[in-house]
C-alpha positions in Angstrom: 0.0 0.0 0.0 2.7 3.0 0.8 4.5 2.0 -2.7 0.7 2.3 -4.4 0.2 5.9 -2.8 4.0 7.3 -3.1 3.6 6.3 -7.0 0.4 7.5 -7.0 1.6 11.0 -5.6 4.4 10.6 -8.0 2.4 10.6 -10.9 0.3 13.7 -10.3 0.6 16.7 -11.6 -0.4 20.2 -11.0 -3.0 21.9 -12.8 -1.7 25.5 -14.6 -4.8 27.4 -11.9 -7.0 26.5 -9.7 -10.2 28.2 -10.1 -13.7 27.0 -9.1 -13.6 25.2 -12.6 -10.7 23.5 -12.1 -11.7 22.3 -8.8 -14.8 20.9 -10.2 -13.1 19.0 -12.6 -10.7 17.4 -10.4 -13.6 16.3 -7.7 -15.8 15.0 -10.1 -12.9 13.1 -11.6 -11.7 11.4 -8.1 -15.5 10.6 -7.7 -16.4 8.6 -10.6 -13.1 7.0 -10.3 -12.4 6.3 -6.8 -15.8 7.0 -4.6 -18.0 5.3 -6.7 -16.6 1.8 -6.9 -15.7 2.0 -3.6 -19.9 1.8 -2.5 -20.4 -0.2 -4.9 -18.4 -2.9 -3.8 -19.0 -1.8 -0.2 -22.7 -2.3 -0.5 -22.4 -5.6 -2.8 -20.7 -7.3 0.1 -22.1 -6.2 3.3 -26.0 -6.6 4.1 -27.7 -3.4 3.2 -28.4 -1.5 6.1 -28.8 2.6 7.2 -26.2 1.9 10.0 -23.6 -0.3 7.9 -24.5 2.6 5.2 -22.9 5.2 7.9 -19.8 2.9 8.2 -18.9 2.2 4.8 -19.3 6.4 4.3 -16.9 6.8 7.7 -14.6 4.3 5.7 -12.1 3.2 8.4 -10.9 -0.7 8.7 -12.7 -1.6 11.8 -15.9 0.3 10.3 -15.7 -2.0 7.2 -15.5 -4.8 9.7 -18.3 -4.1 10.9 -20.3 -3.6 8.0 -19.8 -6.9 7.2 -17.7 -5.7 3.6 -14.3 -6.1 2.5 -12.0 -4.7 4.8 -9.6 -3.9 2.0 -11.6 -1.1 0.5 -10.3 1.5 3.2 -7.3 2.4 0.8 -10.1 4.4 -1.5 -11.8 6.5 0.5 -8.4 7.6 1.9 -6.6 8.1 -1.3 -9.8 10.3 -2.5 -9.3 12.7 0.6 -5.1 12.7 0.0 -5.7 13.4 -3.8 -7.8 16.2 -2.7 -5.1 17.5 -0.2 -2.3 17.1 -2.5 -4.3 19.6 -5.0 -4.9 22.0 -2.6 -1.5 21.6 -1.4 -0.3 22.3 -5.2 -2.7 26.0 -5.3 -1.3 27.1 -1.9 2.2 26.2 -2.7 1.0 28.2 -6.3 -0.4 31.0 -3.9 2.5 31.4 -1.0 5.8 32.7 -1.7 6.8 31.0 1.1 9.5 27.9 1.3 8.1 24.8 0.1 9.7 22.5 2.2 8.1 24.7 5.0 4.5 23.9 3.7 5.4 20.2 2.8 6.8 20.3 6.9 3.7 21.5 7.9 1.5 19.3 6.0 3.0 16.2 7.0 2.5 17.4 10.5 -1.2 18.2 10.4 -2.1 14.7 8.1 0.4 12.5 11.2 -1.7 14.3 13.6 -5.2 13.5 11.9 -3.5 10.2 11.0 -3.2 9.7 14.8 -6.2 10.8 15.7 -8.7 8.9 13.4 -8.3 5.1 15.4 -9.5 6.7 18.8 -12.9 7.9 16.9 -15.4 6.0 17.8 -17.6 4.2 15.3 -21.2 2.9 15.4 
């Protein structure tokens, strides 16, 4: 999995602005691609259900466990919200005259901290 999202991140590219177009573009994109199959498969392998609904949408290993569903579909939902970072990482690093080893720095802390965080949330 860390080789699959370091090439991943590799691979992508900046976009020339990053106007409300743009943006559209790039979350309709990770939608189709990445959130859609992900329910899909979610709801083809767990019992349909409003509460197993909630925990394939929360996304986290022990929430898929719960829901009955493939426990190896937690990858998606969290390269979805990193390919959305990364973007906006890419128009404030556009934005900011600022060092960009600084902002990657400061990044890393703030994803290691929600990183950290995210286990200890309780899940229905």
């Amino acid at each position: 999995m860390p080789l699959f999202f370091m090439l991943s991140g590799i691979l992508m590219k900046p976009k020339n602005s990053y106007g409300v177009s743009e943006w559209k573009s790039i979350i309709r994109k990770n939608l189709l691609v990445l959130v859609v199959p992900y329910f899909i498969w979610g709801l083809l392998y767990s019992q349909f259900s409003y509460v197993n609904l909630g925990r394939i949408v929360y996304g986290s290993w022990k929430s898929l466990t719960n829901a009955g569903t493939l426990t190896s579909l937690w990858y998606i939902p969290c390269l979805f919200l990193v390919r959305l970072e990364v973007h906006a990482l890419f128009a404030i690093y556009k934005k900011i005259k600022m060092d960009t080893r600084i902002l990657a720095a400061i990044s890393a802390v703030i994803s290691f901290v929600i990183g950290f965080a995210l286990p200890y949330i309780e899940t229905p």
